[in-house]
NUTOR-554452 format. One record per residue (C-alpha): x, y, z; residue in three letters. Coordinates in steps of 0.2 Angstrom, whole numbers, plus 5000, padded with zeros to 4 digits. Each point is the difference from the previous one (the first is absolute). Layout:
N
XYZALA ...
//
This chain:
397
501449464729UNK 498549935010UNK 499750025016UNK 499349835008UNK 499249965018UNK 499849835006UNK 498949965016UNK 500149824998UNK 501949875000UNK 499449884988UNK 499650164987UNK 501750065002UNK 500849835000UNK 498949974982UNK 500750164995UNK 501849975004UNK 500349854991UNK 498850034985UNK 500650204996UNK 501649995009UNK 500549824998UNK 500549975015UNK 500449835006UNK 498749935010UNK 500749965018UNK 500750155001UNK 498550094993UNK 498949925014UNK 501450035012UNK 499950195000UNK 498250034992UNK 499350085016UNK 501450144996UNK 498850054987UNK 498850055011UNK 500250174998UNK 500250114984UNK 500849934985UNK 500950104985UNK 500349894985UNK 501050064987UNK 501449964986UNK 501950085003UNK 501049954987UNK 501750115009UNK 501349935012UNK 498549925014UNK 501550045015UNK 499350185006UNK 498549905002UNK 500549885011UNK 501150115011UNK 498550145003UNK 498749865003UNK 501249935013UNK 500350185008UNK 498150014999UNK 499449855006UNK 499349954983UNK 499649834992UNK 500649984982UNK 499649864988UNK 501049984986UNK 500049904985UNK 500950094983UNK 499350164999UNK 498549985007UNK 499950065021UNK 498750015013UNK 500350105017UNK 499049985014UNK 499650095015UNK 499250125010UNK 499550174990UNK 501550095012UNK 501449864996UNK 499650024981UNK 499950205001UNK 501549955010UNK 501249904986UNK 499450164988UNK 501250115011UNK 501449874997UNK 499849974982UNK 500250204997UNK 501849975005UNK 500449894985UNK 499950084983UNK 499349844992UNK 498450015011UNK 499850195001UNK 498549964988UNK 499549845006UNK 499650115019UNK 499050114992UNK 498749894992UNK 499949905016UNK 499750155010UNK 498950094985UNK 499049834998UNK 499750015017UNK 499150195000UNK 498949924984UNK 499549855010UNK 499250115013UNK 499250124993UNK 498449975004UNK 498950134991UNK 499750104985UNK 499250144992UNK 499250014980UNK 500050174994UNK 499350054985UNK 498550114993UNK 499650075015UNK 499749855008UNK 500949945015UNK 499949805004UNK 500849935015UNK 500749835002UNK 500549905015UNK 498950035015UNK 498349934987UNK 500349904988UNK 499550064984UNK 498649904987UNK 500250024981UNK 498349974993UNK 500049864986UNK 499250074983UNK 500149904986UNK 498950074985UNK 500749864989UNK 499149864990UNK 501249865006UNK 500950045018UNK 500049845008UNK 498750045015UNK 499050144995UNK 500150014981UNK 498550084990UNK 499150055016UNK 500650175000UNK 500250064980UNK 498550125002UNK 500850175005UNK 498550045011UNK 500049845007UNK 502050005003UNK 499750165007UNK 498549945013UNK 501449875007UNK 501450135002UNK 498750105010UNK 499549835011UNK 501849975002UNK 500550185007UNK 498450005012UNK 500849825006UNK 501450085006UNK 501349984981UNK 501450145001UNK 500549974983UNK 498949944983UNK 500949914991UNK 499350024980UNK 500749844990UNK 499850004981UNK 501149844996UNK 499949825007UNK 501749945005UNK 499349825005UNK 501249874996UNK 499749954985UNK 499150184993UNK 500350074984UNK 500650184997UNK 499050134994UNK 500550174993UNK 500150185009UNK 498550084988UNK 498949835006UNK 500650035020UNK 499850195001UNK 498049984991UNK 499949875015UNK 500450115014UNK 500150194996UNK 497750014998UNK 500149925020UNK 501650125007UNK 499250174994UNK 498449945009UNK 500949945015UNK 501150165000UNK 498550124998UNK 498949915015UNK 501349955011UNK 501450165001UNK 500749905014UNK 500649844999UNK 501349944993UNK 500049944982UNK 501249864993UNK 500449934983UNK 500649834998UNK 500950004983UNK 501649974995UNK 499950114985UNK 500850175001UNK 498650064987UNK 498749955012UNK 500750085014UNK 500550164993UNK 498050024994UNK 499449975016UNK 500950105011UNK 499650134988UNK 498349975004UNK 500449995019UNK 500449855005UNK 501250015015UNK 500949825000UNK 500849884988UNK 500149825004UNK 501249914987UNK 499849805000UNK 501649994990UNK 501450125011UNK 500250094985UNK 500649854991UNK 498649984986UNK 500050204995UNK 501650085006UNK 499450204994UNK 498749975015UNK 501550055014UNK 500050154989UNK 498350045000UNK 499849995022UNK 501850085001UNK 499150154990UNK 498550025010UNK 500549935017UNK 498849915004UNK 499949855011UNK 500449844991UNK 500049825006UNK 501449904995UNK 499749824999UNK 501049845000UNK 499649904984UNK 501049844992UNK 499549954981UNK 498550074993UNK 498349955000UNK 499749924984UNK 501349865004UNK 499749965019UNK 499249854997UNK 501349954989UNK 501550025006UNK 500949975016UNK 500150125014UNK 501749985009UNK 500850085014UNK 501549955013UNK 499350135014UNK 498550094994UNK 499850145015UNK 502050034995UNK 499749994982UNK 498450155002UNK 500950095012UNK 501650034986UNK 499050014984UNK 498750155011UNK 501750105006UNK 500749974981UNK 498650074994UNK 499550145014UNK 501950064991UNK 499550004987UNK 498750105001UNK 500650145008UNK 501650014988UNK 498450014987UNK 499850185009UNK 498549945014UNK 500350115016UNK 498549955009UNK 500749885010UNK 498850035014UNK 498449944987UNK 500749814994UNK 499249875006UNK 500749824998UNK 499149834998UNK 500949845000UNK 498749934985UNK 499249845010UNK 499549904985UNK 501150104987UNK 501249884995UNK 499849885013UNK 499449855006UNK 498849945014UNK 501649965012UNK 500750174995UNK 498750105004UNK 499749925018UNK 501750025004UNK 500150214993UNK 498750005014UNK 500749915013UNK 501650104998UNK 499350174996UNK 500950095012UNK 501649984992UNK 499350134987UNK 500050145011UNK 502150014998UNK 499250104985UNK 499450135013UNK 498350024986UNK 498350005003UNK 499549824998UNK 498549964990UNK 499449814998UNK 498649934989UNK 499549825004UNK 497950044998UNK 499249834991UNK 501649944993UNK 500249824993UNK 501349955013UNK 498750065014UNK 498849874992UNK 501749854998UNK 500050025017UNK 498249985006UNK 499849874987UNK 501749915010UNK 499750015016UNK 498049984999UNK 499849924985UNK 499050134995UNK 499750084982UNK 499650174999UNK 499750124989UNK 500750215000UNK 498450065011UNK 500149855012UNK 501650055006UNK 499950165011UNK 500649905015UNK 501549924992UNK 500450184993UNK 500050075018UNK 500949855009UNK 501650044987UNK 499750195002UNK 500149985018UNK 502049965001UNK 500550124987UNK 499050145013UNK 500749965014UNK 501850004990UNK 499950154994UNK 498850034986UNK 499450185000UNK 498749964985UNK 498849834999UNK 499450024981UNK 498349905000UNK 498149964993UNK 499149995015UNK 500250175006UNK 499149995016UNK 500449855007UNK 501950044997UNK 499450165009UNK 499349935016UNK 501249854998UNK 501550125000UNK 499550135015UNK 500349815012UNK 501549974993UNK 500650205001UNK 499549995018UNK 501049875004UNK 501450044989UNK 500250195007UNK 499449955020UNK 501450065012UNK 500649885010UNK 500950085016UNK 
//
């Protein structure tokens, strides 16, 4: 089930004959209809109650197999839910449409865990990039020193970071594997210091190893930030479901080691995240998680994906919030970032060089619905982020 806004005809008219295949006339014909909300979803049972309580509720519906959109205004489509009720083969299919609706706008959030209470949704929150790796793609080496990894968490939190997040593994495509004995050495030295200086903040783990995570919350961390969704270590759902604590979800396709390698398809890739995070977010809470208030999801820009893919997570990142989660996005240096620049101003650039390009694709996934911006560049993010958080929370009478 997404839930889907279009502003613009020619978007809806795109979407209608591409997704929905319908035929092209009548597709430009009646894409104005679309401008309003848009509920695209697959019924495989007898499509007539649709019809009949879209007609009663002066609904759009287009059709083609099993695949439907409705259109209309927020009141018409609450509307047709009343209707459908009164058929036993769409009794379920009201439900999600109204229970998609309350996801879609919730607006903000609140992380509880270790005596620590982080807000989300009036200020968008900064995760503080700390790679004390020898091969991360932007920062790698600079940061292997405990005492110097630990002199950047402090910069960070004076800049404004919420969150540090400690990351003990480079999952650049490409990146070999190391084990948990080799990660831990890595990032335990730097969390005790940061944990004994800085009582305060938020302390993250980026691993995907239930091992890791289990020793570092042991040693306090507060937040586990899995690259993998559970995939590459499945005991790590068993290990936040034990202790509760917040845990970042993220979207991943393939591994890193064969990115380069091997193709990255998808037929609808916001569609595609949004299924395999609710598959997962099940998952995880039959594994026995009940803190359903502390998981965060990240639809993994550049996990999995190509250039094309990421700019178009980002262009429809508002779709996400039918997961009614806190939304976290990490876009800080990335190689698409630098595709782009280098495509449109014929420009190379390196990691470093590409804090505005990082900010320019931060700033749709922001005013979207993105709770948490995961970057380098702390401060600029920082000041850059109070504008758009002004903008994004003025009331307009």
């Amino acid at each position: 089930m997404l839930v889907k806004h279009f502003s613009d005809k020619d978007l809806f008219y795109k979407f209608l004959k591409e997704r929905v295949g319908v035929f092209f006339k009548e597709a430009e014909e009646r894409s104005l209809e679309g401008v309003f909300h848009c509920l695209y979803f697959q019924h495989e049972g007898n499509p007539e109650p649709i019809y009949l309580s879209a007609q009663k509720s002066c609904v759009t519906v287009f059709s083609n197999g099993d695949r439907f959109v409705l259109c209309g205004s927020e009141a018409n489509l609450r509307n047709i839910c009343a209707e459908l009720v009164n058929y036993p083969e769409t009794k379920k299919l009201a439900r999600e449409i109204l229970e998609s609706f309350i996801r879609f706008r919730k607006k903000n959030f609140q992380i509880n865990y270790n005596g620590k209470i982080l807000p989300l949704g009036l200020k968008t929150a900064i995760m503080g990039v700390l790679n004390v790796t020898p091969d991360s793609f932007s920062d790698g080496g600079e940061f292997t020193k405990p005492e110097k990894a630990f002199t950047r968490a402090l910069e960070m939190y004076e800049e404004g970071a919420e969150i540090i997040d400690i990351g003990g593994e480079s999952t650049r495509p490409g990146s070999e594997r190391i084990d948990a004995r080799q990660e831990l050495e890595r990032v335990l030295p730097v969390l005790r210091l940061i944990r004994k200086e800085l009582p305060e903040v938020w302390i993250s783990v980026d691993t995907y190893k239930a091992e890791v995570a289990r020793a570092c919350l042991e040693e306090g961390a507060d937040i586990v930030n899995d690259v993998s969704g559970g995939i590459f270590d499945e005991e790590i759902f068993r290990v936040v479901s034990q202790f509760g604590c917040p845990y970042v979800l993220t979207h991943i396709k393939g591994r890193p080691e064969i990115w380069k390698s091997e193709p990255l398809l998808y037929e609808d890739v916001v569609g595609e995240i949004v299924e395999w995070l609710n598959k997962r977010m099940l998952l995880l809470l039959e594994t026995g998680y009940r803190r359903e208030d502390n998981l965060i999801l990240d639809p993994g820009i550049g996990f999995g994906k190509q250039p094309e893919h990421n700019v178009e997570i980002l262009r429809r990142f508002e779709e996400l919030k039918v997961l009614g989660k806190p939304l976290l996005v990490g876009v800080s240096r990335k190689s698409f970032v630098g595709l782009v620049l280098e495509g449109f101003l014929n420009k190379q650039t390196t990691p470093k060089e590409r804090l505005f390009g990082s900010l320019g694709a931060v700033a749709p996934a922001v005013l979207q619905g993105a709770h948490i911006v995961r970057a380098h560049d702390v401060r600029e993010t920082r000041e850059f982020l109070a504008l758009l958080d002004a903008v994004r929370t003025y009331d307009v009478l």
